[in-house]
N, C-alpha and C positions, 0 to 999 in steps of 0.2 A: 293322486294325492301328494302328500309333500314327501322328499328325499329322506332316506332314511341319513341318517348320524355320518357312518360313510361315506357316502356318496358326495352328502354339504361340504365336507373337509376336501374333498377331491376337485369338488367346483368351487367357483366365485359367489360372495355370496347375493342371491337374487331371492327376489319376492316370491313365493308360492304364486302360482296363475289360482289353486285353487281355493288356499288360506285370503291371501292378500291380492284382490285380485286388482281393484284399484289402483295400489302400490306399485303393482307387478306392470301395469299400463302405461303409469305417469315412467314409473324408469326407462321404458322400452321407448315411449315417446320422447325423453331426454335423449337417449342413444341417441335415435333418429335423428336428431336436431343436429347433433356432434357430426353423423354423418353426411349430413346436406351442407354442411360448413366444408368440410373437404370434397364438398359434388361429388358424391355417390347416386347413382341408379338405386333403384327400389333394388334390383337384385343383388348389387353389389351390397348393400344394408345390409338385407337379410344375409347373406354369407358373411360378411364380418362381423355381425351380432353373434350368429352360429358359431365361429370359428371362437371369436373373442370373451363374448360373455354367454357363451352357453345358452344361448337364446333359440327356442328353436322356431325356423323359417316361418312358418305358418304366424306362430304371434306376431313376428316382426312385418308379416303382410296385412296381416289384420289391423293392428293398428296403425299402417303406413293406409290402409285405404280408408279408417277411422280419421284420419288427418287432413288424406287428401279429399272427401268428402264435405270437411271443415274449411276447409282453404283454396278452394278449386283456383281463383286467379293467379295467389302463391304457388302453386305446383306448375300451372299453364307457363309461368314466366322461366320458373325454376328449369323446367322440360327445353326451354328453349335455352338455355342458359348452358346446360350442359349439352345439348346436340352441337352448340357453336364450338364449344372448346373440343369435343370431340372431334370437330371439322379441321379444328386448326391444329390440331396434334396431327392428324392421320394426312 
C-alpha cells in the first residue's frame, strides 16, 4: 500500500504502484527513456532507478519488458548500439 508520512519525506516523491498505478508506469517509463539516452543496459536502468529514484528493480523490469514488447526493432537496433560502444571502450 502507500508510504506512510515518514517514509514519503525520506524519499523522492513517486506515484504509488498501488494508488496510481498508471502514473506510477508512465514515470518509470520516462526514467527509462532518460536512461537509454545515456545507453544503459536493462540492468544498469534498473540499478540506477533503484539507487536514484527509489524504484524498486522488478517495476523497472516490468516495464522495461512492457516497452520492449512494444518496440522490438528499437530495442534490436538499440542492443546493438550499445554492444558496439561496449567493444570499442573495452
Amino acid at each position: 500500500m502507500c508510504r506512510g508520512e515518514e517514509e514519503q519525506q525520506q524519499q523522492p516523491l513517486v506515484p504509488c504502484l498501488h494508488c496510481q498505478p498508471q502514473e506510477c508506469i508512465r514515470m518509470v517509463q520516462h526514467l527509462i527513456e532518460r536512461c537509454l539516452i545515456l545507453r544503459m543496459n536493462r540492468d544498469e536502468c534498473a540499478t540506477a532507478l533503484s539507487k536514484h529514484a527509489c524504484i524498486h528493480p522488478t517495476v523497472t523490469l516490468t516495464v522495461w519488458e512492457g516497452l520492449l514488447k512494444e518496440n522490438r526493432d528499437f530495442f534490436r537496433t538499440y542492443s546493438r548500439i550499445i554492444s558496439t560502444d561496449d567493444q570499442i571502450i573495452n
